[in-house]
Backbone bond lengths (Angstrom), bond angles and torsions (degrees), N, CA, C in turn:
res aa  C-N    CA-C-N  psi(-1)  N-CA   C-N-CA  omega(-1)  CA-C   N-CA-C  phi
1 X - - - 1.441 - - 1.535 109.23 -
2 X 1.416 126.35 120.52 1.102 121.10 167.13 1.793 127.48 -51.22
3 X 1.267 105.84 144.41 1.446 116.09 -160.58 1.911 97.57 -96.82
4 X 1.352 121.50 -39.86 1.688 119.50 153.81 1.746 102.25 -44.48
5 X 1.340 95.55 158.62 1.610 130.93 159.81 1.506 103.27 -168.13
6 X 1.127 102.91 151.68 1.431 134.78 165.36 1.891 106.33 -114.34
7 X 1.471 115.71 135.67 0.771 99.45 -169.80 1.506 93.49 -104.04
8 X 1.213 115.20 175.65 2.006 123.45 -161.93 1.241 104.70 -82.32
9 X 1.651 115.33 -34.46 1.222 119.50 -172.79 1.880 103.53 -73.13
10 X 0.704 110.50 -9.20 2.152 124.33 168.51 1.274 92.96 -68.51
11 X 1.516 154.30 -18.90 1.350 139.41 -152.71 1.429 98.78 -128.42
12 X 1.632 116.87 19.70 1.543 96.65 169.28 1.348 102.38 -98.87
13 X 0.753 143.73 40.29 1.447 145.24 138.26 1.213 130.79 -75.28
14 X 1.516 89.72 -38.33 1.888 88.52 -167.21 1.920 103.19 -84.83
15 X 1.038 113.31 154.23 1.404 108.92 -177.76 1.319 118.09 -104.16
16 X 1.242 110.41 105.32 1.643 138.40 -164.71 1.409 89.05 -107.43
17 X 1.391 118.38 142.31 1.651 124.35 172.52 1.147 100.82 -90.63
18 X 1.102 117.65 170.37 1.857 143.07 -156.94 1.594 93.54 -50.50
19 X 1.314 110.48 -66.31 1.634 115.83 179.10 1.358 108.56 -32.86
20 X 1.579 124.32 -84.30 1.221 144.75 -172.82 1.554 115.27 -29.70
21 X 1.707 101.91 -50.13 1.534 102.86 168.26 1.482 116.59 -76.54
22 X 1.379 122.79 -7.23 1.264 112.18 -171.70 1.804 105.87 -94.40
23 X 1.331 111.85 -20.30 1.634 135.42 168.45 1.161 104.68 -52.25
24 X 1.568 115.62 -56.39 1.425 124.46 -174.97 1.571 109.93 -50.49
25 X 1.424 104.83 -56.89 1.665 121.48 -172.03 2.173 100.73 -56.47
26 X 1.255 82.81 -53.10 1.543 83.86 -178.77 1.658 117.83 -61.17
27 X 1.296 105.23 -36.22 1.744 97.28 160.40 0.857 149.08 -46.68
28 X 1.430 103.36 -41.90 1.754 144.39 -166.19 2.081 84.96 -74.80
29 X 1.380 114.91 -52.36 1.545 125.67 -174.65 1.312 98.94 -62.45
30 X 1.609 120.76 -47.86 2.067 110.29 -170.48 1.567 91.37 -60.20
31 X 1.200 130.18 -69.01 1.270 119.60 -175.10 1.617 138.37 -35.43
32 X 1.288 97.10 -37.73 1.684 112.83 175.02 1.612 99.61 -58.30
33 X 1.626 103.05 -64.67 1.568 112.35 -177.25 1.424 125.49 -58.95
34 X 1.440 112.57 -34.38 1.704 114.15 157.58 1.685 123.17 -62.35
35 X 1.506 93.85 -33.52 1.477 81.96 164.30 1.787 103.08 100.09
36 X 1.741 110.44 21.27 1.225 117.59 -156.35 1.759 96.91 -102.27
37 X 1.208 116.34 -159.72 1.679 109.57 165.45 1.479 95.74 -156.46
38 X 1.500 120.42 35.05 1.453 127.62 145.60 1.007 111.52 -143.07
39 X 1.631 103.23 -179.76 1.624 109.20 179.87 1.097 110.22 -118.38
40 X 1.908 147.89 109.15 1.038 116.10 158.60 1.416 127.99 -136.27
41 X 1.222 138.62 -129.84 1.043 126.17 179.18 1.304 139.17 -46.88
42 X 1.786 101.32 -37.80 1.584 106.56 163.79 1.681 107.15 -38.88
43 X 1.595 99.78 -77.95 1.115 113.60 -165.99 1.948 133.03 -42.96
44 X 1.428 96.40 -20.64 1.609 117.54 144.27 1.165 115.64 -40.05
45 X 1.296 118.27 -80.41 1.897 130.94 -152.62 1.719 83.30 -83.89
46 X 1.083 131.35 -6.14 1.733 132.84 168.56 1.616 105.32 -71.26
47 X 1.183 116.63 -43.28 1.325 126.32 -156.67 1.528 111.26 -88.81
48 X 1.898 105.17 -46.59 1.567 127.98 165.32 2.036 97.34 -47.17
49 X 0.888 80.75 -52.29 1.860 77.04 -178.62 1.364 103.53 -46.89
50 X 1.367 116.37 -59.31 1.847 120.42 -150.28 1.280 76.95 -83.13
51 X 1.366 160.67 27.95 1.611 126.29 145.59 1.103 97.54 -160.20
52 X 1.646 88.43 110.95 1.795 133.49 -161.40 1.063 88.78 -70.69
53 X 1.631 153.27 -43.93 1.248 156.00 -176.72 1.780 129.45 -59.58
54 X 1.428 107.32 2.44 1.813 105.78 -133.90 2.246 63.22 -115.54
55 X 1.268 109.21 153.94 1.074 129.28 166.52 1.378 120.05 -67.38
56 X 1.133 127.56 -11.01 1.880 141.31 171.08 1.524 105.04 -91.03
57 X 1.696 107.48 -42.03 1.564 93.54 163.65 1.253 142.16 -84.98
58 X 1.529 102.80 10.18 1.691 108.75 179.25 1.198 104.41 -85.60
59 X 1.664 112.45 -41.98 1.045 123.64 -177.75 1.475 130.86 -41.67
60 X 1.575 101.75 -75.42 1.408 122.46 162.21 1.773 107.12 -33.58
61 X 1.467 113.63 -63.31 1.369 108.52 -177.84 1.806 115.84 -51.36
62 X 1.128 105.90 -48.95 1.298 111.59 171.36 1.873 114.34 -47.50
63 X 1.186 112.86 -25.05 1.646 116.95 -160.55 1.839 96.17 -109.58
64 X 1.723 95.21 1.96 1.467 104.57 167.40 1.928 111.89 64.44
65 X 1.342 95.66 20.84 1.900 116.85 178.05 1.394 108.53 -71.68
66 X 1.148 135.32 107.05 1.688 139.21 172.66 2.015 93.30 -84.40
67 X 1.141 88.21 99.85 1.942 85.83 165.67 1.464 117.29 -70.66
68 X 1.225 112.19 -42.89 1.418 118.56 172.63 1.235 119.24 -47.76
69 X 1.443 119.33 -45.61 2.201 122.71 -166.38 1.645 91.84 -86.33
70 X 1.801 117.86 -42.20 1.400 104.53 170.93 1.289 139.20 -35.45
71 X 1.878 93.43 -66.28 1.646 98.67 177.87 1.592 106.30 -56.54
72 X 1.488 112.14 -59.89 1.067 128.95 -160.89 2.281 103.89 -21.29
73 X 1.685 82.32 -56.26 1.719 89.13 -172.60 1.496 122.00 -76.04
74 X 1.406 97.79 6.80 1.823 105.24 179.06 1.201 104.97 -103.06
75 X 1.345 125.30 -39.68 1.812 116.98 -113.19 2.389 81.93 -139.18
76 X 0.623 125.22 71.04 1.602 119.17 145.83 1.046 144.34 19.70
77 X 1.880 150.13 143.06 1.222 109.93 173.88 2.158 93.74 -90.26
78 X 1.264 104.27 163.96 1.463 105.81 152.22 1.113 121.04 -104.77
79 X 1.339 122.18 -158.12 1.511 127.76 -138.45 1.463 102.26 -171.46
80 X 1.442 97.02 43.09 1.887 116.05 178.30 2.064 100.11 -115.19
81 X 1.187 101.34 117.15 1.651 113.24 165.16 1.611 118.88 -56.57
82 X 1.568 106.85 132.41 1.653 108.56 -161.46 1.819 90.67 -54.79
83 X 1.150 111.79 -37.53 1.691 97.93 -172.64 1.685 114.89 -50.06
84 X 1.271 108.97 -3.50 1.687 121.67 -164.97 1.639 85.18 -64.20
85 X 1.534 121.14 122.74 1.680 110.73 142.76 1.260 118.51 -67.50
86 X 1.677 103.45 147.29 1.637 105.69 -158.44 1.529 94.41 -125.01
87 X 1.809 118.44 133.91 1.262 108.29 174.63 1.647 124.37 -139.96
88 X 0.863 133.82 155.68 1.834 123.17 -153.69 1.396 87.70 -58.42
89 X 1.300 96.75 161.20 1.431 118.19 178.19 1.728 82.16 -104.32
90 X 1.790 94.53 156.14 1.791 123.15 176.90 1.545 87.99 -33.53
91 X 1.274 128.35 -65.09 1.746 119.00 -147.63 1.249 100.48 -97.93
92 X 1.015 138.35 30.66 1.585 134.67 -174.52 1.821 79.12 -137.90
93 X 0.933 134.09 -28.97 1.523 135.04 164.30 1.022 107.31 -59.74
94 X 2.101 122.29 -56.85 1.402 102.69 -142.67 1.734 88.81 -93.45
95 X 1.681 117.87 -4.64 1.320 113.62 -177.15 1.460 116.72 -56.06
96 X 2.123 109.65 -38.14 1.189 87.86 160.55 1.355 145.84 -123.73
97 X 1.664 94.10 49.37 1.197 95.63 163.92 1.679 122.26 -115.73
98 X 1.467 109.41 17.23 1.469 116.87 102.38 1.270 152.19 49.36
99 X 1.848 73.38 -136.81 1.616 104.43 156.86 0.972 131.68 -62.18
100 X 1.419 114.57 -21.94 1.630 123.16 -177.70 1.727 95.18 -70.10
101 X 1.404 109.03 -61.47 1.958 97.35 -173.70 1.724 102.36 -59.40
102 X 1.189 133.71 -50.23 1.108 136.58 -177.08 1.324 107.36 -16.30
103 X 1.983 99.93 -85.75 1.575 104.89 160.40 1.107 130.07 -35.12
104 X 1.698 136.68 -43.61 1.420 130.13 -177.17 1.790 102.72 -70.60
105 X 1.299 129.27 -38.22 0.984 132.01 145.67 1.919 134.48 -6.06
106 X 1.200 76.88 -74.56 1.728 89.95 177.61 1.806 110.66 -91.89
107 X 1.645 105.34 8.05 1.174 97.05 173.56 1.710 116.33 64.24
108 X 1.429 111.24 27.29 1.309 105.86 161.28 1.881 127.62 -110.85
109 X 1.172 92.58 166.24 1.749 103.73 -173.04 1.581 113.97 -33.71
110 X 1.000 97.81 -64.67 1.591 142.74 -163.08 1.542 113.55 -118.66
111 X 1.765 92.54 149.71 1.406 112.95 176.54 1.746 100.00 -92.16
112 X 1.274 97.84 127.06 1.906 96.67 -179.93 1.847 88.29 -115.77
113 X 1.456 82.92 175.85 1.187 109.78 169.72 1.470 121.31 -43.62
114 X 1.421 99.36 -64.90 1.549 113.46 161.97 1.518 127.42 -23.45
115 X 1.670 107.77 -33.42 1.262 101.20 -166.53 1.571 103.77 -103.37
116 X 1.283 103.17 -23.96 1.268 116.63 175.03 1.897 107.73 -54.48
117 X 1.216 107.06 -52.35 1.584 112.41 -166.10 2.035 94.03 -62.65
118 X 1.383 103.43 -39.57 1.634 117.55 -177.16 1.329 99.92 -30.21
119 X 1.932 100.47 -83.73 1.570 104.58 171.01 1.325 159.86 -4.74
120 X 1.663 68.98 -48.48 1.891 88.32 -171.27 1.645 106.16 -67.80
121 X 1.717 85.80 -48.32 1.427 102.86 179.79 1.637 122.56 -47.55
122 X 1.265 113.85 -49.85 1.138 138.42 -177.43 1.398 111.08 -50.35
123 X 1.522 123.91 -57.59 1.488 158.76 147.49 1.593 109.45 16.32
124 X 1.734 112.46 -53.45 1.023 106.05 -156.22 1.494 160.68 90.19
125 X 1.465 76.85 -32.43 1.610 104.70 178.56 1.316 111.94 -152.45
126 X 1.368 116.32 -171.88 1.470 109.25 -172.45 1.559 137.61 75.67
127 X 1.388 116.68 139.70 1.454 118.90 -172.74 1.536 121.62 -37.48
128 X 1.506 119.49 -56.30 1.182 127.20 142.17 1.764 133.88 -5.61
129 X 0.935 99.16 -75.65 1.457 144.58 176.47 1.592 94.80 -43.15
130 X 0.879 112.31 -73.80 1.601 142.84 -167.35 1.666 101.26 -79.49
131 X 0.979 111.40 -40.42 2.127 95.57 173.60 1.730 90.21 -81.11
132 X 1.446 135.86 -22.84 1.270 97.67 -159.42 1.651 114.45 -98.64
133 X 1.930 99.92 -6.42 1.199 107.56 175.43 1.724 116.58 -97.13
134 X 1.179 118.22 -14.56 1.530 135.46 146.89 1.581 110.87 -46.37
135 X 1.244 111.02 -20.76 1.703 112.83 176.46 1.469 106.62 -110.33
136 X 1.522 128.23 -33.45 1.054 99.63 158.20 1.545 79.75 138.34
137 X 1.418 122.00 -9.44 1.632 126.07 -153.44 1.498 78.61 -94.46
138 X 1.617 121.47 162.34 1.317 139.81 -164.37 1.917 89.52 -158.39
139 X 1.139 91.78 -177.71 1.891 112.21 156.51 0.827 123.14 -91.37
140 X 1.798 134.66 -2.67 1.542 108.86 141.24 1.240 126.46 -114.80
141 X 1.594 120.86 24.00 1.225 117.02 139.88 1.535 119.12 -76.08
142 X 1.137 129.76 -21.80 1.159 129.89 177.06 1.724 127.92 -83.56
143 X 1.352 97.22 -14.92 1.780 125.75 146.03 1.217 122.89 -55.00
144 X 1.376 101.75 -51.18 1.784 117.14 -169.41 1.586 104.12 -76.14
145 X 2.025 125.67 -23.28 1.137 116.10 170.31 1.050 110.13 -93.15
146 X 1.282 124.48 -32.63 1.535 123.02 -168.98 1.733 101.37 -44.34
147 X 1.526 114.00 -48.91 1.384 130.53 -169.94 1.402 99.19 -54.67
148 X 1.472 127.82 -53.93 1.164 133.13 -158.23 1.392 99.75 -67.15
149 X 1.661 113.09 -49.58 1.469 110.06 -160.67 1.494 99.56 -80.41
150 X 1.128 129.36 1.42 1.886 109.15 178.41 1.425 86.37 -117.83
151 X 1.854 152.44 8.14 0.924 138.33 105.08 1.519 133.65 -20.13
152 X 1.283 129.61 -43.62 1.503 167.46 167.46 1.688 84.99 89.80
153 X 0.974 132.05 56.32 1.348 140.63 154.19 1.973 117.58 -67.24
């Protein structure tokens, strides 16, 4: 278990769109419910799952990615109490910071979901990282949907 955290309340600054912050919140929840006392990348593509709406989960669905059977077959329950404060792990940090150039990158408003899932990818390392290249998904398959899904393809 990583010995860093960042705590969530550090990220109201950065400007994450409605989705992105609501990913965050939902992470912060896979963790409570796993029973972990961080948050990280699993708990991302956990959250992209629970909101069918968020641009990381069209994606993934589109690339035919079950986050749930992934983590599920990597990642454990723990044995951390919901009172546990929960805080990003190093690569669930540096995933979005990222997304943050990603977005400045493409010249958008906001950090979405999209860029967030980018990151992870991008990353190298990490749980994340590792279910999506264990499937075969990279950063430019995740280019090739991003296109499709703001196509509405």
């Amino acid at each position: 278990m990583p010995d860093e955290h960042l705590d969530l309340g550090d990220l109201e600054k950065i400007p994450f769109t409605q989705h992105a912050r609501r990913a965050l919140a939902l992470a912060r929840d896979e963790s409570v419910k796993s029973g972990h006392n961080y948050i990280g990348q699993e708990h991302l593509l956990l959250a992209f799952d629970r909101d069918r709406e968020c641009t990381a989960s069209r994606i993934l669905s589109n690339l035919q990615f079950d986050a749930r059977r992934a983590v599920g077959a990597l990642i454990g329950p723990g044995d951390s109490p919901a009172t546990v404060e929960r805080g990003l792990t190093p690569r669930a940090r540096k995933a979005l910071e990222l997304a943050l150039q990603d977005s400045r990158q493409r010249k958008d408003d906001d950090i979405g979901t999209e860029h967030i899932l980018l990151g992870m990818a991008g990353l190298g390392d990490g749980v994340g990282f590792m279910l999506l290249q264990g499937r075969g998904i990279g950063v430019e398959q995740l280019e090739v949907e991003l296109a499709n899904v703001k196509r509405g393809d």
